[in-house]
C-alpha positions in Angstrom: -33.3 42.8 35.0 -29.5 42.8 34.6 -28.2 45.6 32.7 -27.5 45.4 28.9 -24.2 44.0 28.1 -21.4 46.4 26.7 -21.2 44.1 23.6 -24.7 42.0 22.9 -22.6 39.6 20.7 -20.9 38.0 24.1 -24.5 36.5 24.3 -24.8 34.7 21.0 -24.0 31.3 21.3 -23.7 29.6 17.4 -24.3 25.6 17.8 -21.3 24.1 16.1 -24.2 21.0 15.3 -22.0 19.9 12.1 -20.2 15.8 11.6 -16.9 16.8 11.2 -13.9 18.8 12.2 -12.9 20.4 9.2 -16.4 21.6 9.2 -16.3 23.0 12.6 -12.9 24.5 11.8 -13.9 26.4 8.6 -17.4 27.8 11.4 -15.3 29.0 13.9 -12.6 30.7 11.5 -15.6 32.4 9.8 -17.1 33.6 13.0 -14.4 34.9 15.1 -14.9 38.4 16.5 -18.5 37.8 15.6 -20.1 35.2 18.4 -19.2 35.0 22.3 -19.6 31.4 22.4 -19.7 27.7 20.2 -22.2 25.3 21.6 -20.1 22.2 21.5 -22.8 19.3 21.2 -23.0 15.4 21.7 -22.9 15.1 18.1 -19.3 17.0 17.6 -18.3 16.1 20.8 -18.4 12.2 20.4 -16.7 12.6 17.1 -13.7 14.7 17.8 -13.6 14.1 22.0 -12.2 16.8 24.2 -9.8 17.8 21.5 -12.6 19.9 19.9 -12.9 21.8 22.8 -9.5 23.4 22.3 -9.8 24.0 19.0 -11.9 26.5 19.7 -9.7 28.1 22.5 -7.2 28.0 20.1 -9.1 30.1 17.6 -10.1 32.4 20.5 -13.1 31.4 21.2 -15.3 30.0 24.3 -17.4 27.2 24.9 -20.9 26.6 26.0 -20.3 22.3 26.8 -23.8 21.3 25.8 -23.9 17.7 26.8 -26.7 17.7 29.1 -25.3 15.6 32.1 -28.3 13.5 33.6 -26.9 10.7 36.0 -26.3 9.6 39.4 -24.4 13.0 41.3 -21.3 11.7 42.2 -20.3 10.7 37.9 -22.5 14.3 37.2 -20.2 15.9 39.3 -16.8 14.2 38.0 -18.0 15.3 34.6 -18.4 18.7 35.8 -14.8 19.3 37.3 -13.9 17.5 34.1 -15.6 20.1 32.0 -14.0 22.8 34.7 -10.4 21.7 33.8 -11.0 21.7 29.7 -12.1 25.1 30.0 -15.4 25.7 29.1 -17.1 28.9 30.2 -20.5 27.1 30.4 -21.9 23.4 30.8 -25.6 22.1 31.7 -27.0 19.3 33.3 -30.7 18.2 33.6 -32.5 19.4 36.2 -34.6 16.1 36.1 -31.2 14.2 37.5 -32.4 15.8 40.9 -31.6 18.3 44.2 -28.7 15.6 44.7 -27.3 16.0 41.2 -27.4 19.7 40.5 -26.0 20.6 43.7 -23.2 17.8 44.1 -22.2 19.3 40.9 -22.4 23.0 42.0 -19.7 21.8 45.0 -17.3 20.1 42.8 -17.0 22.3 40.2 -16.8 25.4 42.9 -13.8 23.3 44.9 -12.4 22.4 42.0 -12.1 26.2 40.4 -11.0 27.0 44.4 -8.4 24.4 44.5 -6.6 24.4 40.7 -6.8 28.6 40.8 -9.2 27.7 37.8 -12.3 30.5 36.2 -15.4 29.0 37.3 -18.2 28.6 34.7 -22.0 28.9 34.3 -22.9 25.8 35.1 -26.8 25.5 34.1 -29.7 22.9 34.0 -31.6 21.8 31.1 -35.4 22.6 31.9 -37.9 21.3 29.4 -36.4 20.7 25.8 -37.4 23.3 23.1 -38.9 19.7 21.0 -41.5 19.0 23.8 -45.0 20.6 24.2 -47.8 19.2 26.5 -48.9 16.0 24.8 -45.1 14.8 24.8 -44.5 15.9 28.4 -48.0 13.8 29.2 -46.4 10.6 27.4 -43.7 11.6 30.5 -46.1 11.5 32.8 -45.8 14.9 33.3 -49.9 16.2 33.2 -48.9 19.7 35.0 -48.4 21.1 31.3 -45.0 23.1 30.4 -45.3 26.6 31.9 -45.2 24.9 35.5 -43.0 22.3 34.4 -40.0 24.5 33.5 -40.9 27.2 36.6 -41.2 24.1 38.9 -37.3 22.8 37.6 -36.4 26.3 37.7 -36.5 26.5 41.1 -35.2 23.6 41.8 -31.7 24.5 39.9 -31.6 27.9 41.7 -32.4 26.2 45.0 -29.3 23.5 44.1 -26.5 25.6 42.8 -27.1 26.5 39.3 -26.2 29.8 37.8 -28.9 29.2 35.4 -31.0 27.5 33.7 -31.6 26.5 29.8 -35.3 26.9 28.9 -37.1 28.0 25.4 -37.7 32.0 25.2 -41.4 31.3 26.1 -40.8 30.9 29.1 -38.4 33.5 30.3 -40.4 35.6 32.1 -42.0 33.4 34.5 -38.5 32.0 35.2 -37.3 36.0 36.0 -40.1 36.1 38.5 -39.3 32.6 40.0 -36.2 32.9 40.5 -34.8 36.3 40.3 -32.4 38.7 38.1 -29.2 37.6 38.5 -30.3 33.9 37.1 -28.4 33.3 33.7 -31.8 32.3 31.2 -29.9 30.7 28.6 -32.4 30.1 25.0 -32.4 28.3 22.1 -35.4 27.6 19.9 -34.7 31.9 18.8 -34.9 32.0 14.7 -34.8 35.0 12.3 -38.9 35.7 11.8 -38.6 34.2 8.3 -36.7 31.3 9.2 -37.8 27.0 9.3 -39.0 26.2 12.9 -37.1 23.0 11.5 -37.6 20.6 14.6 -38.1 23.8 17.3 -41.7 23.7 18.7 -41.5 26.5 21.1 -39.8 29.4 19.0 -39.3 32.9 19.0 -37.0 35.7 17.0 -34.3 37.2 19.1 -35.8 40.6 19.8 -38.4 39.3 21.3 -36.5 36.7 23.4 -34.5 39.2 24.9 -37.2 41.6 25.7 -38.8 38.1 27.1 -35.7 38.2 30.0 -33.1 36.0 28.1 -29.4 36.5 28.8 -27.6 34.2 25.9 -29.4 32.9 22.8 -28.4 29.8 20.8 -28.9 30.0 17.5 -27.9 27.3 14.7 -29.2 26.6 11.4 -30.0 30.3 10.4 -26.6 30.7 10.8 -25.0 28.1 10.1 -26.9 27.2 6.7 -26.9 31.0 5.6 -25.4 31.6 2.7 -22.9 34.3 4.4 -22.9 32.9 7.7 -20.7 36.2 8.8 -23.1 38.4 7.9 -26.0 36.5 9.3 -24.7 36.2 12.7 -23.2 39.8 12.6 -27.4 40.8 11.8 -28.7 39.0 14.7 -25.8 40.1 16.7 -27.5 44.4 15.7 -30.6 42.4 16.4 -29.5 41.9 19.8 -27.7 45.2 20.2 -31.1 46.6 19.5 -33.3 44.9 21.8 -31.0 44.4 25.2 -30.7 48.4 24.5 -34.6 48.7 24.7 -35.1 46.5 27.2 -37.5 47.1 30.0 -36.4 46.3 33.5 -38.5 43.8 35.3 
């Protein structure tokens, strides 16, 4: 298992999942120094564009690009050096665009940061979404259930390129043992142990996530919905401190 980072709160992403700028704004202000990261979403993104992006450097803070690329490799890629040259410290794709897509991406984005002097980012595949259990994955077509699902993409993304991979905290371990320690395991579906599941099927608090094997942990509503948002994600950020200072190596 990787060693614990020197500041736990470089892994808490907070999901900017709000409708409009001044809304994202007033998250970011009241967060810096608090969060590594803002999870920049479709919803966000397709209302304010790239511009939103650089907001957030402009406040100080990074970006995890969560737009979940899925299409043929050559536009997947294209995206990616696009995400490469807005800055982003992190993007995903889905692993179910394919070997083709993940690792055409990989190549661009890694010429791109070697040609344009540029920071390369964790660029990571979407496993199986933290909404889906087994009926919905049979409705898919998909009868191998969701433990062998996310292990089988898993290894397909480490195989292809990917730094990491974005899966739900349930399934952390088996992705350590597939596919090794240096692979970033990204996680959202983590909420406080009081907290709404809201629409999270496959949930689980923070401590035990990272004792599970994650690396970064998304985390949303229980944050942004708190009353004190500050002092909620400054609590799960101890939360954190706690439990990557306990943590058992693999």
């Amino acid at each position: 298992m990787p060693p614990p980072p020197a500041d736990a709160a470089e892994r808490l992403i907070v999901a900017l999942d709000v409708d409009t700028v001044a809304a994202a704004d007033s998250l970011i202000d009241a967060l810096a120094g608090v969060v590594g990261m803002f999870k920049i979403g479709k919803q966000l993104f397709v209302h304010a564009g790239p511009d939103i992006v650089r907001r957030v450097h402009d406040r100080g803070g990074a970006v995890f690009l969560d737009l979940k690329f899925h299409d043929i490799p050559q536009t997947v890629a294209l995206a990616g050096v696009e995400a490469v040259r807005l800055g982003v410290r992190m993007f995903d794709v889905h692993a179910g665009g394919g070997a083709a897509m993940m690792r055409t991406t990989a190549e661009a984005v890694a010429a791109a940061c070697t040609n344009e002097a540029r920071p390369v980012p964790l660029v990571i595949a979407v496993t199986v979404l933290t909404s889906l259990e087994e009926a919905e994955l049979r409705e898919l077509g998909i009868s191998s259930g969701v433990p062998r699902q996310v292990e089988r993409l898993a290894r397909l993304a480490v195989s292809n390129g990917m730094a990491g991979v974005v899966a739900s905290p349930h399934e952390a371990r088996l992705i350590r043992r597939a596919c090794g320690e240096d692979f970033v395991i990204v996680t959202p579906g983590v909420r406080p142990a009081a907290s709404s599941w809201d629409d999270q099927k496959r949930v689980m608090t923070a401590a035990d996530a990272i004792h599970a094997g994650a690396d970064y942990l998304v985390v949303g509503r229980p944050i942004r919905d708190a009353p004190d948002p500050r002092g909620a994600a400054q609590a799960l950020a101890d939360e954190m401190a706690t439990a990557f200072a306990s943590r058992a190596p693999s």
